[in-house]
Backbone atoms as SQL, in Angstrom:
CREATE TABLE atoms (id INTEGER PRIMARY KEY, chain TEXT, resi INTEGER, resn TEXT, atom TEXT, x REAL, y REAL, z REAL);
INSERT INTO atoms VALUES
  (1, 'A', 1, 'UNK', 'N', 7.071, -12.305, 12.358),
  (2, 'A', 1, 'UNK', 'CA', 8.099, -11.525, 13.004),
  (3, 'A', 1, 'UNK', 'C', 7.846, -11.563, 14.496),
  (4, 'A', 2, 'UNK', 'N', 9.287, -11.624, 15.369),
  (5, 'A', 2, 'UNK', 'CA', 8.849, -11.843, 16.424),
  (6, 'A', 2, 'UNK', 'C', 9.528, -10.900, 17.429),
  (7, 'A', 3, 'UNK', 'N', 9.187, -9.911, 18.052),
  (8, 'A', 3, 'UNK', 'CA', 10.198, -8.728, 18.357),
  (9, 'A', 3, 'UNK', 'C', 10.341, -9.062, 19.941),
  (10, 'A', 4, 'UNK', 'N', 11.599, -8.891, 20.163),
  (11, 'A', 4, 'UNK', 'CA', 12.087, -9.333, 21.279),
  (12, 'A', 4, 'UNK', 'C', 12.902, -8.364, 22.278),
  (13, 'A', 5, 'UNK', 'N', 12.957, -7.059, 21.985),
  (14, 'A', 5, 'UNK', 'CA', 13.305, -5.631, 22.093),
  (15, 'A', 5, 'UNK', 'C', 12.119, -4.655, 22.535),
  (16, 'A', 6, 'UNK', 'N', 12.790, -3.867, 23.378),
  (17, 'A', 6, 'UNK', 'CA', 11.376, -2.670, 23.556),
  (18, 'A', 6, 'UNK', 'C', 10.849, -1.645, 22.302),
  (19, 'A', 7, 'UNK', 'N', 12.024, -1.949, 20.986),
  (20, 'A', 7, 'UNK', 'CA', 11.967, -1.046, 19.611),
  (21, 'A', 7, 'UNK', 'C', 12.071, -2.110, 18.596),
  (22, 'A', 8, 'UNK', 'N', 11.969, -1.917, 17.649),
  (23, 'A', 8, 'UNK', 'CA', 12.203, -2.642, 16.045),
  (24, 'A', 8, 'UNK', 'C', 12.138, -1.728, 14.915),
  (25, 'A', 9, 'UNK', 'N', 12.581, -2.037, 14.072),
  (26, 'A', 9, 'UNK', 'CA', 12.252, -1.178, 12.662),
  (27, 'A', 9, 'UNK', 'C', 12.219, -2.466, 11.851),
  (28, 'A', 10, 'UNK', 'N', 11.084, -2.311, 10.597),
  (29, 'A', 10, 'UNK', 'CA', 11.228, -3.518, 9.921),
  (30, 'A', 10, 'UNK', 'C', 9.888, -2.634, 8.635),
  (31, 'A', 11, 'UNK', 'N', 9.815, -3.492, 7.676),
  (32, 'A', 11, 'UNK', 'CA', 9.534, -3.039, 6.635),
  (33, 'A', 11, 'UNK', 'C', 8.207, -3.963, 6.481),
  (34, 'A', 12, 'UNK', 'N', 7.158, -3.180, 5.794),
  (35, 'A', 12, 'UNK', 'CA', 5.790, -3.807, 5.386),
  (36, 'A', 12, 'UNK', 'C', 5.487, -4.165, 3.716),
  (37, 'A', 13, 'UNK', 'N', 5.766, -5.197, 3.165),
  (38, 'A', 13, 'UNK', 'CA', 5.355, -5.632, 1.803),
  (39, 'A', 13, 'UNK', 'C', 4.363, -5.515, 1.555),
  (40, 'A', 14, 'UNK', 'N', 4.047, -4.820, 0.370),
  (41, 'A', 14, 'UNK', 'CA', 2.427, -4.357, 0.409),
  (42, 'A', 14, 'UNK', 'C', 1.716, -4.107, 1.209),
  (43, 'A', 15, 'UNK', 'N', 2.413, -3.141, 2.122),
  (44, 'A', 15, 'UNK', 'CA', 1.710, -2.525, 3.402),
  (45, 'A', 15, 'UNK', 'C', 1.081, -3.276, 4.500),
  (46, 'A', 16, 'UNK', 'N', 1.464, -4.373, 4.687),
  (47, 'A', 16, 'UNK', 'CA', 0.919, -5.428, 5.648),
  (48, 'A', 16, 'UNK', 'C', 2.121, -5.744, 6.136),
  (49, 'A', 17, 'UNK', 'N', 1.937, -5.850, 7.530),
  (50, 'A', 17, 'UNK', 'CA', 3.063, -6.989, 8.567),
  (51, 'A', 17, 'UNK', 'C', 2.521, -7.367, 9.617),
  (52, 'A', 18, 'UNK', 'N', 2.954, -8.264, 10.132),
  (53, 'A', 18, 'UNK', 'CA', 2.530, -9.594, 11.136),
  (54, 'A', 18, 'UNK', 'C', 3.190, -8.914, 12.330),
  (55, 'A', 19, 'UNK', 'N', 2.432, -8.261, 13.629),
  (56, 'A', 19, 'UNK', 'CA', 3.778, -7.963, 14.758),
  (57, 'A', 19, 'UNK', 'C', 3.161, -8.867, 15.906),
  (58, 'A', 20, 'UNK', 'N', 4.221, -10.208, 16.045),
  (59, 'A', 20, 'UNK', 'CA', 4.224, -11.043, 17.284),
  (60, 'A', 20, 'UNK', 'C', 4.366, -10.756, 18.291),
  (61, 'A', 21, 'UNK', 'N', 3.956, -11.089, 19.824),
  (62, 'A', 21, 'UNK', 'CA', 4.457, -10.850, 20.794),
  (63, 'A', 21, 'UNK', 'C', 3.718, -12.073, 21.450),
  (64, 'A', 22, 'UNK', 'N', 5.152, -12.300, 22.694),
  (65, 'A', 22, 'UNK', 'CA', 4.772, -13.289, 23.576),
  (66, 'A', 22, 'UNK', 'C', 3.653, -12.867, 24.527),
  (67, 'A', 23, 'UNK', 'N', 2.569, -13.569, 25.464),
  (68, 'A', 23, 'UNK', 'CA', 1.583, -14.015, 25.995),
  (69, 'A', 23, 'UNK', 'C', 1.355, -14.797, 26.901),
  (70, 'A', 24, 'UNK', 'N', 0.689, -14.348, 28.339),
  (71, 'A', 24, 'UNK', 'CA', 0.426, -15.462, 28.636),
  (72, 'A', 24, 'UNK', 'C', -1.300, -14.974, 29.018),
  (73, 'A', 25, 'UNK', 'N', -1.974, -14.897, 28.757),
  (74, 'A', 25, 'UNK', 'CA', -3.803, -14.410, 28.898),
  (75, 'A', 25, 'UNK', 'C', -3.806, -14.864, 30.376),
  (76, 'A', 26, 'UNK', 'N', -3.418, -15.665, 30.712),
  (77, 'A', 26, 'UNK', 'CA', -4.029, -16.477, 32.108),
  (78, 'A', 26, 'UNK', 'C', -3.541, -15.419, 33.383),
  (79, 'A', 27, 'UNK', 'N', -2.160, -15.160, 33.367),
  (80, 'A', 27, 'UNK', 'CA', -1.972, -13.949, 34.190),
  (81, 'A', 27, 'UNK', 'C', -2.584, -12.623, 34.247),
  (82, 'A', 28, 'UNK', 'N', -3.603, -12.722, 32.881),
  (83, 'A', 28, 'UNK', 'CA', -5.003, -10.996, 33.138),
  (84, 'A', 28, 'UNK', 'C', -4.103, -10.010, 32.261),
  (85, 'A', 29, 'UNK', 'N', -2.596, -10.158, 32.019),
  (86, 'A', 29, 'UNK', 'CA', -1.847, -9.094, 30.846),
  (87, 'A', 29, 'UNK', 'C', -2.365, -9.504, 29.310),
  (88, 'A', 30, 'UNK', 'N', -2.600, -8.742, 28.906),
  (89, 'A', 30, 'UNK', 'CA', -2.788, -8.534, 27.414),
  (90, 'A', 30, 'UNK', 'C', -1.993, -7.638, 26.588),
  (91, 'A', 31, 'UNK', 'N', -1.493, -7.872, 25.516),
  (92, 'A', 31, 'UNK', 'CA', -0.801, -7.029, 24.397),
  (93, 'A', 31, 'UNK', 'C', -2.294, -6.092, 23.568),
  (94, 'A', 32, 'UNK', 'N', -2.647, -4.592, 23.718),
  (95, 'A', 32, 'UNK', 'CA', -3.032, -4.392, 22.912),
  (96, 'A', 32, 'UNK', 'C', -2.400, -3.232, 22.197),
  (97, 'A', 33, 'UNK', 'N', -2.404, -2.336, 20.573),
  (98, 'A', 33, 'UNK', 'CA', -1.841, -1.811, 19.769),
  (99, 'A', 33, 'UNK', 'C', -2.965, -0.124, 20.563),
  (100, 'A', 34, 'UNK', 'N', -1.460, 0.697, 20.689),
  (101, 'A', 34, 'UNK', 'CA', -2.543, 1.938, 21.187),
  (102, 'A', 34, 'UNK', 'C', -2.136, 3.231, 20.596),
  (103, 'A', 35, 'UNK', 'N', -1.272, 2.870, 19.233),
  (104, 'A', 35, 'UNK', 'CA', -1.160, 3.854, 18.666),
  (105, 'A', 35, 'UNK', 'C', -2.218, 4.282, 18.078),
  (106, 'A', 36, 'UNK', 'N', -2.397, 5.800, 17.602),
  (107, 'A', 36, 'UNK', 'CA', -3.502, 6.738, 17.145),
  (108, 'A', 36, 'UNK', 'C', -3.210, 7.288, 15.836),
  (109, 'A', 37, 'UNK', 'N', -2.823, 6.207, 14.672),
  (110, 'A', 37, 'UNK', 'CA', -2.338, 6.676, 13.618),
  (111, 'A', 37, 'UNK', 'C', -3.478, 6.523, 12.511),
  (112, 'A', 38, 'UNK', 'N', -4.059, 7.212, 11.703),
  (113, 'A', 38, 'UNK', 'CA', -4.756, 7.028, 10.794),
  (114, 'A', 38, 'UNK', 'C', -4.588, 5.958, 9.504),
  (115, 'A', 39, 'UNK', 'N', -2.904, 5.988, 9.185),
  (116, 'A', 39, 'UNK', 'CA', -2.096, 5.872, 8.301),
  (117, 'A', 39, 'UNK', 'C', -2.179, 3.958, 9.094),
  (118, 'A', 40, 'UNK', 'N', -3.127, 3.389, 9.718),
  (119, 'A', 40, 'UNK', 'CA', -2.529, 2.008, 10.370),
  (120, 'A', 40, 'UNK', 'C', -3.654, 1.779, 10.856),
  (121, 'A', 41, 'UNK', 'N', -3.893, 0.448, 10.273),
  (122, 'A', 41, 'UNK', 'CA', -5.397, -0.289, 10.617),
  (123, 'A', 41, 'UNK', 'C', -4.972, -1.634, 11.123),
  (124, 'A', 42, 'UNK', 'N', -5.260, -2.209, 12.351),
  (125, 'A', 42, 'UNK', 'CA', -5.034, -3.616, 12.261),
  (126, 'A', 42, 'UNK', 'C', -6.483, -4.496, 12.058),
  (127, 'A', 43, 'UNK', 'N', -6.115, -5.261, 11.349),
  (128, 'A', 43, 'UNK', 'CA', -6.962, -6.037, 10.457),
  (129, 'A', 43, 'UNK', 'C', -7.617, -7.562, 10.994),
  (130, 'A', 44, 'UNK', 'N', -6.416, -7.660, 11.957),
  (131, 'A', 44, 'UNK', 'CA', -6.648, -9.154, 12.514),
  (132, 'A', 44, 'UNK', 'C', -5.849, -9.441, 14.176),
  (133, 'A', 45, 'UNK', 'N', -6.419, -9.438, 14.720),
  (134, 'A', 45, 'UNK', 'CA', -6.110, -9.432, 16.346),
  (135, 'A', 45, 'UNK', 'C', -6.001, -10.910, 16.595),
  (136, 'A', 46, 'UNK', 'N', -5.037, -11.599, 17.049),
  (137, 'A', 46, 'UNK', 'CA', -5.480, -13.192, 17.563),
  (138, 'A', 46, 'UNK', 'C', -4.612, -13.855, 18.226),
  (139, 'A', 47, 'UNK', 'N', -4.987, -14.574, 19.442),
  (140, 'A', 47, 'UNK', 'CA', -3.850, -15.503, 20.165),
  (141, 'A', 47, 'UNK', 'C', -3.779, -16.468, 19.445),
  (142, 'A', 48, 'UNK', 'N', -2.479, -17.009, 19.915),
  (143, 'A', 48, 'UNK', 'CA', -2.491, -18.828, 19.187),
  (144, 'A', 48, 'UNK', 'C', -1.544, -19.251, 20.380),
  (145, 'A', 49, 'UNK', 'N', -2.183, -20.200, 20.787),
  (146, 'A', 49, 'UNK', 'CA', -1.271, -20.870, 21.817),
  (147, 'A', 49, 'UNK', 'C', -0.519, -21.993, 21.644),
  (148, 'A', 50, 'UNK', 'N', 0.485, -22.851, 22.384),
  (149, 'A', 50, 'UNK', 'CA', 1.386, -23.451, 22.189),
  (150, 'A', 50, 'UNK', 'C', 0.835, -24.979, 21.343),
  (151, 'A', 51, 'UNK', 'N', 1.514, -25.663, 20.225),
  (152, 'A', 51, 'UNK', 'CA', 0.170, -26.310, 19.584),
  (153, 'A', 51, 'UNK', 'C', 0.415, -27.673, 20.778),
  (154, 'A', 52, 'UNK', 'N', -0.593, -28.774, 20.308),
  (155, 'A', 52, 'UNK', 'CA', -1.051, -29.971, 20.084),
  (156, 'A', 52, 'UNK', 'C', 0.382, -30.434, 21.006),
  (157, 'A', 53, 'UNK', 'N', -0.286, -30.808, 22.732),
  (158, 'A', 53, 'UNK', 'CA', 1.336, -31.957, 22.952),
  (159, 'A', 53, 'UNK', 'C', 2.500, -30.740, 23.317),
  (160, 'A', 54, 'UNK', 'N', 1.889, -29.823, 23.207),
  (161, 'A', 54, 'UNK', 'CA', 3.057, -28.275, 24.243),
  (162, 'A', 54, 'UNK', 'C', 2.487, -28.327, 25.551),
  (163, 'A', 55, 'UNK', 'N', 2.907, -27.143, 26.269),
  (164, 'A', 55, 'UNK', 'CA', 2.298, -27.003, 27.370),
  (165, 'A', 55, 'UNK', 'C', 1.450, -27.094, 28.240),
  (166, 'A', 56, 'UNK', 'N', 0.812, -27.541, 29.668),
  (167, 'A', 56, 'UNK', 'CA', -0.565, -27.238, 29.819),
  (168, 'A', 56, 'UNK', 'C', -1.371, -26.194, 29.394),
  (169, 'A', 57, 'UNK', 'N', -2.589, -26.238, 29.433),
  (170, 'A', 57, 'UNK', 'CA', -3.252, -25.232, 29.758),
  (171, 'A', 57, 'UNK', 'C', -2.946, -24.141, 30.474),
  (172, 'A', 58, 'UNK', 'N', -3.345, -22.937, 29.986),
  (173, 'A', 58, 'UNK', 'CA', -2.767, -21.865, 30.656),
  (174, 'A', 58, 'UNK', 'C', -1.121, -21.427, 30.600),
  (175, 'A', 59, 'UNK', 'N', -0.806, -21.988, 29.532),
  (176, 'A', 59, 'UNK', 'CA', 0.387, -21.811, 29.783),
  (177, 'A', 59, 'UNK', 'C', 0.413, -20.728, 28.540),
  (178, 'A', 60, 'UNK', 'N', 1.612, -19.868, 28.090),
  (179, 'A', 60, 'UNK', 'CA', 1.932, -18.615, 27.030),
  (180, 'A', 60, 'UNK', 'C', 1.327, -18.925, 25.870),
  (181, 'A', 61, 'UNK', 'N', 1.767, -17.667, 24.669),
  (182, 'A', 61, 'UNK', 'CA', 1.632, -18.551, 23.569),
  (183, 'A', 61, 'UNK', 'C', 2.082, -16.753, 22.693),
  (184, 'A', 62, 'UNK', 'N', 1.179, -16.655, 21.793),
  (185, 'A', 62, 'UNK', 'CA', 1.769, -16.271, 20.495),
  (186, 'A', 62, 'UNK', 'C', 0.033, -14.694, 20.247),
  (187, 'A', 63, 'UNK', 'N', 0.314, -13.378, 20.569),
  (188, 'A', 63, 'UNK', 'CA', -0.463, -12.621, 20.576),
  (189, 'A', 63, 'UNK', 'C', -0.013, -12.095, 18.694),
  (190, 'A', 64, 'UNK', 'N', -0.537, -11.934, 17.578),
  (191, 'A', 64, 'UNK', 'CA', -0.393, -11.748, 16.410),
  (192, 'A', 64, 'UNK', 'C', -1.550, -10.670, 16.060),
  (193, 'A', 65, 'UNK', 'N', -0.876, -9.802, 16.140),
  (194, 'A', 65, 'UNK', 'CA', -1.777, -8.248, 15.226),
  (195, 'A', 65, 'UNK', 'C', -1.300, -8.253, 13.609),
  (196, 'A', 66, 'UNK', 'N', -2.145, -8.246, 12.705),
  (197, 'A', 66, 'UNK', 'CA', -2.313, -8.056, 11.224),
  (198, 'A', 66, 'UNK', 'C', -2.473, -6.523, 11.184),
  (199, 'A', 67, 'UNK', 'N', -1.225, -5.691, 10.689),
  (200, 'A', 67, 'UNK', 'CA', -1.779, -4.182, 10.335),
  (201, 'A', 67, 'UNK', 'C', -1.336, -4.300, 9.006),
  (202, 'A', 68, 'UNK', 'N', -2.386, -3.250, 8.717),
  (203, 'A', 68, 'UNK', 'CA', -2.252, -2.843, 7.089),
  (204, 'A', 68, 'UNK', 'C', -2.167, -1.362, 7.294),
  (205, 'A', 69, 'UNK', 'N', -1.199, -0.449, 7.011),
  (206, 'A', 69, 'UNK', 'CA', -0.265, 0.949, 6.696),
  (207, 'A', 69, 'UNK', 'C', -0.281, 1.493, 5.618),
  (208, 'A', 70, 'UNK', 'N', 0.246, 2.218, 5.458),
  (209, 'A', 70, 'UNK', 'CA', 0.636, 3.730, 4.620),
  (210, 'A', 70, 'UNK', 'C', 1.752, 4.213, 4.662),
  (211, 'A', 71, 'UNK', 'N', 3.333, 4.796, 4.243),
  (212, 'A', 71, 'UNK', 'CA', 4.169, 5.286, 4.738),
  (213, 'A', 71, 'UNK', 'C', 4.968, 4.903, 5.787),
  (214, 'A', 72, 'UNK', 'N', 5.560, 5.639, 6.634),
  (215, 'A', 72, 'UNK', 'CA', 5.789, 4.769, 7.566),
  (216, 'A', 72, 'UNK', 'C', 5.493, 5.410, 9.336),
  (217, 'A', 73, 'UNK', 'N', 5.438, 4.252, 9.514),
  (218, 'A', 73, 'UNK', 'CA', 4.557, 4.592, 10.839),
  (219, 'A', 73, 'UNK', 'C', 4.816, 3.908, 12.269),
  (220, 'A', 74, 'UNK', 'N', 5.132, 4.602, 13.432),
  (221, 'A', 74, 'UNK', 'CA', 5.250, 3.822, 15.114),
  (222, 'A', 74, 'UNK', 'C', 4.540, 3.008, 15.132),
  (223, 'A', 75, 'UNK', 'N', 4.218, 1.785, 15.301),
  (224, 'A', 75, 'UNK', 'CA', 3.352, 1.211, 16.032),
  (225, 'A', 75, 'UNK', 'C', 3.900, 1.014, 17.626),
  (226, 'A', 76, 'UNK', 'N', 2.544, 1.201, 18.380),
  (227, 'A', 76, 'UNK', 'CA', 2.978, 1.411, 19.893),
  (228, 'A', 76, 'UNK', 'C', 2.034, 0.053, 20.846),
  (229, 'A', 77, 'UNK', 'N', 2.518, -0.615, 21.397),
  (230, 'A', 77, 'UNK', 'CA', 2.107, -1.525, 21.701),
  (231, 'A', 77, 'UNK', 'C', 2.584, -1.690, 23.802),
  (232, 'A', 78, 'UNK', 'N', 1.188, -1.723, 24.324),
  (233, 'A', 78, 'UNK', 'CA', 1.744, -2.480, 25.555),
  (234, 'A', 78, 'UNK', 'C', 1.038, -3.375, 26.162),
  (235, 'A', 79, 'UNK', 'N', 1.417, -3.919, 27.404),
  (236, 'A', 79, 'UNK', 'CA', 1.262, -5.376, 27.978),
  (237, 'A', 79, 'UNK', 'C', 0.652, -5.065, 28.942),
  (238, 'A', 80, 'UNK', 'N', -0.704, -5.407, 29.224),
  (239, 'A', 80, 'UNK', 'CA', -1.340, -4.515, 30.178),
  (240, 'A', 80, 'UNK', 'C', -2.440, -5.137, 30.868),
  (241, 'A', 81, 'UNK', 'N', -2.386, -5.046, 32.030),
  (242, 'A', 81, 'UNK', 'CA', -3.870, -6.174, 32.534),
  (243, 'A', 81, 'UNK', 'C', -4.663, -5.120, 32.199),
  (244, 'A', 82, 'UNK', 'N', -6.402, -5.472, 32.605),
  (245, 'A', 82, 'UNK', 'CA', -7.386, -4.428, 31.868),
  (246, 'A', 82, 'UNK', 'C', -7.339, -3.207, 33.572),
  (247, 'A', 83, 'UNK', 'N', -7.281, -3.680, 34.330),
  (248, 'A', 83, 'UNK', 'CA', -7.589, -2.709, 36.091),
  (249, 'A', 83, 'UNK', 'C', -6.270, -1.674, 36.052),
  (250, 'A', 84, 'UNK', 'N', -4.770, -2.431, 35.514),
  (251, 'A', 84, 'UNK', 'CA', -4.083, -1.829, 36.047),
  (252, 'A', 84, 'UNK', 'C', -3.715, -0.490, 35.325),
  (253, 'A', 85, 'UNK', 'N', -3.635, 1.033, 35.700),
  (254, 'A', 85, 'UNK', 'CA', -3.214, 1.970, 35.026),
  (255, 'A', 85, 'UNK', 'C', -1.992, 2.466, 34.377),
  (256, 'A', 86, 'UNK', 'N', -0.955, 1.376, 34.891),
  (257, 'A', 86, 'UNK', 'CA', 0.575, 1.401, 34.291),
  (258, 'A', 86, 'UNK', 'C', 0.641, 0.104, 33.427),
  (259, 'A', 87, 'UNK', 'N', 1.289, 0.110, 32.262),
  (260, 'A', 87, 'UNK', 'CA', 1.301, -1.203, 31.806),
  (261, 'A', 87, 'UNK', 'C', 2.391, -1.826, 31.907),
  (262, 'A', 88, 'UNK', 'N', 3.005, -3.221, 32.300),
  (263, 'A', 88, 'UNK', 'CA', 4.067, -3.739, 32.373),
  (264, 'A', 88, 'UNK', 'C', 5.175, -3.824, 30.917),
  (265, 'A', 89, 'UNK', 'N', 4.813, -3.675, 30.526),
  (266, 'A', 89, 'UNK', 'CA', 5.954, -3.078, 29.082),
  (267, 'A', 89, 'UNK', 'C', 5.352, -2.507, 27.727),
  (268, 'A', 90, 'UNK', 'N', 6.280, -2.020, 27.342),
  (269, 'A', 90, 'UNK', 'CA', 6.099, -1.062, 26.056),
  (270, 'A', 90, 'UNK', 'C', 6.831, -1.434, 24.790),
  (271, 'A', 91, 'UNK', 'N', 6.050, -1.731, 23.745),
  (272, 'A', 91, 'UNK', 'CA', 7.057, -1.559, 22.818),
  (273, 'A', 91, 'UNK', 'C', 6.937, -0.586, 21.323),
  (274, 'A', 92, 'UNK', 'N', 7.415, -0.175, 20.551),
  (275, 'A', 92, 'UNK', 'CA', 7.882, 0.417, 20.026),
  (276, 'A', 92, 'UNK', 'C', 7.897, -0.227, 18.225),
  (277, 'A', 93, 'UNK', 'N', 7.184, -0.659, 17.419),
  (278, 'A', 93, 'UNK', 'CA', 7.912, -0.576, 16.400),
  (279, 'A', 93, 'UNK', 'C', 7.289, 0.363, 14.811),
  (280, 'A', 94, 'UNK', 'N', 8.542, 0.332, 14.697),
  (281, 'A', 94, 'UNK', 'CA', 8.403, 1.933, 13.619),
  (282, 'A', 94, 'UNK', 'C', 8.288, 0.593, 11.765),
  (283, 'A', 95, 'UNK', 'N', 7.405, 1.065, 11.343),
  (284, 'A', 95, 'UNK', 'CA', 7.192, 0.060, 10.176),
  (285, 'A', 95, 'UNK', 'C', 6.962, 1.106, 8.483),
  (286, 'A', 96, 'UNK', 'N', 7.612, 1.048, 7.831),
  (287, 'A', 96, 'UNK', 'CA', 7.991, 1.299, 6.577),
  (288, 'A', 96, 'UNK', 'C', 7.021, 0.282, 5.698),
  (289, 'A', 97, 'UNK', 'N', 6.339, 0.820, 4.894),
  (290, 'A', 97, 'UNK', 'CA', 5.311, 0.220, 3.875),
  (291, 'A', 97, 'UNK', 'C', 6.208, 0.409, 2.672),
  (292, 'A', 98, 'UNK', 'N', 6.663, -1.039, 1.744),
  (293, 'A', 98, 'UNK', 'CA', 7.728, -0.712, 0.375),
  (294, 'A', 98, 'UNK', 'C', 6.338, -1.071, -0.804),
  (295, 'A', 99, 'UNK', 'N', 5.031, -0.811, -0.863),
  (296, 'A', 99, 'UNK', 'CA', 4.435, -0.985, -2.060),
  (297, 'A', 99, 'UNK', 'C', 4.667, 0.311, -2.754);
């Protein structure tokens, strides 16, 4: 899933979903998850960048959080170098677990 909005709603199959966001590491912004929900574990944190014969170096790519949930729950996510105290965007998505 690849959310392209400052919000989403979308549903978790057996309490797991994939939330994408674009990247570029080289500019010092990072996507990290800063919601404080008990009910929401992410499981797997990882870039993947553009494959084999894409872009140079340094160029964007693909930030992928693995959460595993309960009910349903915000996930709150922003884009943030590590110095700066405002983060350059926010997003928002609210995720429904159907097990």
């Amino acid at each position: 899933m690849t959310t392209d909005g400052p919000s989403s709603d979308l549903t978790a199959p057996n309490g797991l979903v994939d939330v994408v966001l674009p990247e570029s590491p080289s500019t010092g912004y990072r996507w990290t998850m800063v919601s404080q929900d008990d009910r929401a574990q992410v499981v797997d944190d990882r870039f993947d960048d553009q494959p084999t014969g894409g872009p140079p170096a340094g160029a964007g790519g693909l930030r992928t959080f693995s959460v595993r949930l309960t009910g349903t729950v915000a996930l709150e996510f922003v884009l943030q170098r590590p110095w700066d105290t405002e983060p350059l965007e926010r997003r928002t998505i609210t995720v429904t677990s159907t097990d």
